[in-house]
C-alpha positions as CSV (number, residue, x, y, z in Angstrom):
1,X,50.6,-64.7,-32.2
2,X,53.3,-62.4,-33.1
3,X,56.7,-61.6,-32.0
4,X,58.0,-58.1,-31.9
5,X,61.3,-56.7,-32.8
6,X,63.2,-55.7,-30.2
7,X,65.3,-53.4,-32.7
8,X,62.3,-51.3,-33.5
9,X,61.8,-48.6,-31.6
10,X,58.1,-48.4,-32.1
11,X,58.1,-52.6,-31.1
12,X,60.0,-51.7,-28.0
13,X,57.8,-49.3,-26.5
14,X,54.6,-51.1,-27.2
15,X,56.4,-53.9,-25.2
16,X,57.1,-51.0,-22.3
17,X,53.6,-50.3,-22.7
18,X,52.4,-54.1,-21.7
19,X,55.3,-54.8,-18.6
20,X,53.8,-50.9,-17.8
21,X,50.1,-52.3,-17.7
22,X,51.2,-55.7,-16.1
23,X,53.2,-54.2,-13.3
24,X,50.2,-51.3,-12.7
25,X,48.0,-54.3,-12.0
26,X,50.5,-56.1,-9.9
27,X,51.3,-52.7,-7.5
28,X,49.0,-50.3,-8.5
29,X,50.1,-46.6,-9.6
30,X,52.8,-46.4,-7.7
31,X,56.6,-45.9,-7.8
32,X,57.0,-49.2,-7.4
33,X,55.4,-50.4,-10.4
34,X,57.8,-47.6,-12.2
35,X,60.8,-49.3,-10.9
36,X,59.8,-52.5,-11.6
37,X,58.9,-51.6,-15.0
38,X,61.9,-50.2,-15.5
39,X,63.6,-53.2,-14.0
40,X,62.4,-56.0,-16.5
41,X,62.9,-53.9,-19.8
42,X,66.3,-53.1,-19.1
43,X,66.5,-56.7,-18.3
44,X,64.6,-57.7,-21.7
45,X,67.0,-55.0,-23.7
46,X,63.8,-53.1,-24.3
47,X,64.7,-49.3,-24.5
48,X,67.2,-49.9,-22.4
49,X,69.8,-47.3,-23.9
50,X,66.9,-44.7,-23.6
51,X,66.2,-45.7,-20.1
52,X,69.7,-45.9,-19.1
53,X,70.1,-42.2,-19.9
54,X,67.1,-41.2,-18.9
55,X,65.7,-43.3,-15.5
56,X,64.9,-41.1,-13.4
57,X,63.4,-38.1,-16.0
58,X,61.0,-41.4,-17.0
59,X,60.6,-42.4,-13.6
60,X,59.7,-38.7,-12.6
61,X,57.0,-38.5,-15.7
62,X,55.4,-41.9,-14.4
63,X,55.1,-40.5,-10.8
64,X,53.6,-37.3,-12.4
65,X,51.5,-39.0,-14.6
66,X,50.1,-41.3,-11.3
67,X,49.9,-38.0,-9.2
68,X,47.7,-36.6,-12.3
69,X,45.3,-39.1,-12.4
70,X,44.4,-39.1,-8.8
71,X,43.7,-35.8,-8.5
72,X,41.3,-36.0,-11.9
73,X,40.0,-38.9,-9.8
74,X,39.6,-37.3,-6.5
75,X,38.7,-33.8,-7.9
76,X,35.6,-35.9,-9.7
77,X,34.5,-37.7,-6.5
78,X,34.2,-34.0,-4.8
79,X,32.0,-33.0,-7.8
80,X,29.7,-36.2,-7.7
81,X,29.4,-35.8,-4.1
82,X,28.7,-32.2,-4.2
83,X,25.9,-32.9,-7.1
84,X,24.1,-35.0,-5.0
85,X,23.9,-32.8,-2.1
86,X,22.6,-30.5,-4.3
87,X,20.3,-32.6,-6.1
88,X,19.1,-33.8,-2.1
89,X,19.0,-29.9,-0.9
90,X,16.7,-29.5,-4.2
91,X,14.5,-32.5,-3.7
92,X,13.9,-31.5,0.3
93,X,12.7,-28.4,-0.9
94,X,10.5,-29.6,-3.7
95,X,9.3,-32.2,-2.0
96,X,8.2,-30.3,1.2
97,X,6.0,-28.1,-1.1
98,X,4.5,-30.3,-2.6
99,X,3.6,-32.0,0.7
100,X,2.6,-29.0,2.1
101,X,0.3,-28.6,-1.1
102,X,-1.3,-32.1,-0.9
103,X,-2.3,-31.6,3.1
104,X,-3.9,-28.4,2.1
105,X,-5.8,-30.1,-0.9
106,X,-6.8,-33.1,1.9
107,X,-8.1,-30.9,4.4
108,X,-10.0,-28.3,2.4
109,X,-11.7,-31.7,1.2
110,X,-12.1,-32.7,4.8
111,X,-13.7,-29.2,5.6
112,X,-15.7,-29.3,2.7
113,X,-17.4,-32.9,3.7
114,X,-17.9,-31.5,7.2
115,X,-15.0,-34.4,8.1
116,X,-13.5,-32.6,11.1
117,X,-13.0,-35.5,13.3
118,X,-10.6,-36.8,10.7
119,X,-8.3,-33.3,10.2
120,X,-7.9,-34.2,14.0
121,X,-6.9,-37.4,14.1
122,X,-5.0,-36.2,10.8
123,X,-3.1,-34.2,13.0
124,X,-2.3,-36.2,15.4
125,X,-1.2,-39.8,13.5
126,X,1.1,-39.5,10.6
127,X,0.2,-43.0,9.3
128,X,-3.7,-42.2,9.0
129,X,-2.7,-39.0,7.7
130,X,-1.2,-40.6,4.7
131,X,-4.2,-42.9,4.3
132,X,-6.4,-40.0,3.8
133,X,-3.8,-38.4,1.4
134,X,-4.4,-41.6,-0.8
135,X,-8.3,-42.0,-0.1
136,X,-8.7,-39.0,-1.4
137,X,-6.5,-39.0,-4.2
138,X,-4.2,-35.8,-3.0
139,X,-1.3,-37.9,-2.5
140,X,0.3,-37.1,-6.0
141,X,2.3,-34.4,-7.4
């Protein structure tokens, strides 16, 4: 394992970057994991000239950044959830027709064969319905 400078800048902020992460996953996006953050690297002397001049301007651009990422989140839940009521209002439709299509097929059979006893009780029982639908091989598309 390797040990990082603390006098380069470019080793300092890649050691933000992992207190950033480790706090994130200890509080979540929120101010608090900014402070804390914040907290331990001044502590550690790891930007902490930068951060003392600039705390709240960094603090600010973490709280942004947070805000940012919910609303990308958020904004792409609506969207998913919005496809699939489209995609259901879509399917209802297609697959109503094509229902309606299939009981025609079935009893224009039935009629043909004389079976009107069956359109009847067709009628009347959805479950036998569906068994003639597959007897008579209308049941698909």
């Amino acid at each position: 394992m390797f040990t990082l400078e603390t006098d380069d800048i470019i080793g300092q902020y890649i050691i933000f970057c992992h207190v950033f992460d480790a706090q994130t996953k200890k509080y979540g996006r929120t101010r608090e994991a900014a402070m804390e953050t914040l907290r331990i690297c001044r502590d550690r002397n790891v930007l902490k000239d930068y951060l003392k001049k600039r705390e709240k301007e960094v603090i600010n651009i973490m709280i942004e950044l947070f805000n940012q990422e919910h609303a990308v989140q958020a904004y792409g839940k609506s969207m998913q959830e919005k496809g699939i009521k489209i995609g259901e209002k879509i399917g209802e439709k297609r697959g109503v027709k094509r229902g309606e299509k299939n009981i025609i097929r079935l009893f224009s059979k039935l009629h043909e064969l004389g079976k009107n006893e069956d359109t009847e009780k067709a009628l009347k029982d959805p479950k036998y319905l569906e068994k003639l639908l597959k007897d008579y091989g209308v049941a698909e598309g």
